[in-house]
C-alpha positions in Angstrom: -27.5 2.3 -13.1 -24.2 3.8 -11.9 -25.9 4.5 -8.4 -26.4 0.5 -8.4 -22.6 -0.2 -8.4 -21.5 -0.9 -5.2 -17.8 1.2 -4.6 -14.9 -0.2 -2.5 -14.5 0.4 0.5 -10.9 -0.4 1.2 -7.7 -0.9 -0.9 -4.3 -2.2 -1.0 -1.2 0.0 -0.2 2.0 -1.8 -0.4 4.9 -0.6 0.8 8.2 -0.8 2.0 10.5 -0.7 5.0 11.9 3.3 3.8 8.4 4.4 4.0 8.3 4.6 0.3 4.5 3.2 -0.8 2.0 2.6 -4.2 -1.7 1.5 -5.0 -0.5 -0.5 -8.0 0.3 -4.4 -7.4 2.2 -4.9 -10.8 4.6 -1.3 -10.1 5.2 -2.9 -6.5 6.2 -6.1 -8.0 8.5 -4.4 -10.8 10.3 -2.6 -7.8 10.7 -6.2 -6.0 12.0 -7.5 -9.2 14.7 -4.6 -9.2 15.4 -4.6 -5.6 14.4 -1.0 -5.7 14.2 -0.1 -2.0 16.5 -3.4 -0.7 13.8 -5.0 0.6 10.6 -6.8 -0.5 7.0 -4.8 -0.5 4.4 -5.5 2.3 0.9 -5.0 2.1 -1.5 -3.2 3.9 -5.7 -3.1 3.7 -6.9 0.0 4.8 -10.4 2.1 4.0 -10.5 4.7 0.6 -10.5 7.7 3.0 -7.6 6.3 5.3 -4.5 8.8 5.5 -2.0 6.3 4.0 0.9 7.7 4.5 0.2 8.3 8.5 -0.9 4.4 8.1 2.1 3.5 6.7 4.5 5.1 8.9 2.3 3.7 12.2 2.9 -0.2 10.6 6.2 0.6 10.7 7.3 1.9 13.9 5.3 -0.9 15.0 7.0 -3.5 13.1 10.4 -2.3 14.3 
């Protein structure tokens, strides 16, 4: 039955403008909600077997 479940095939990476980043939604929002890293979290989709921190750094020398 396991074989049946169909995996993901991309997740959610959010991140911030230091480079600092985290899978989990709820610890993202907890460092909004203490202005952890001065700045609010962005998100980014990418594929399971993406390098995230090389995608993370390319979003943002491209946002800058």
């Amino acid at each position: 039955m396991d074989s049946l479940i169909k995996q993901p095939t991309t997740q959610h990476i959010y991140y911030w403008l230091d480079g600092y980043w985290v899978t989990d939604k709820e610890e993202a929002e907890l460092m909004d909600s203490i202005n952890a890293f001065g700045s609010l979290h962005q998100v980014l989709e990418l594929p399971v077997t993406a390098d995230i921190d090389q995608a993370v750094k390319q979003r943002l020398e491209v946002s800058h």
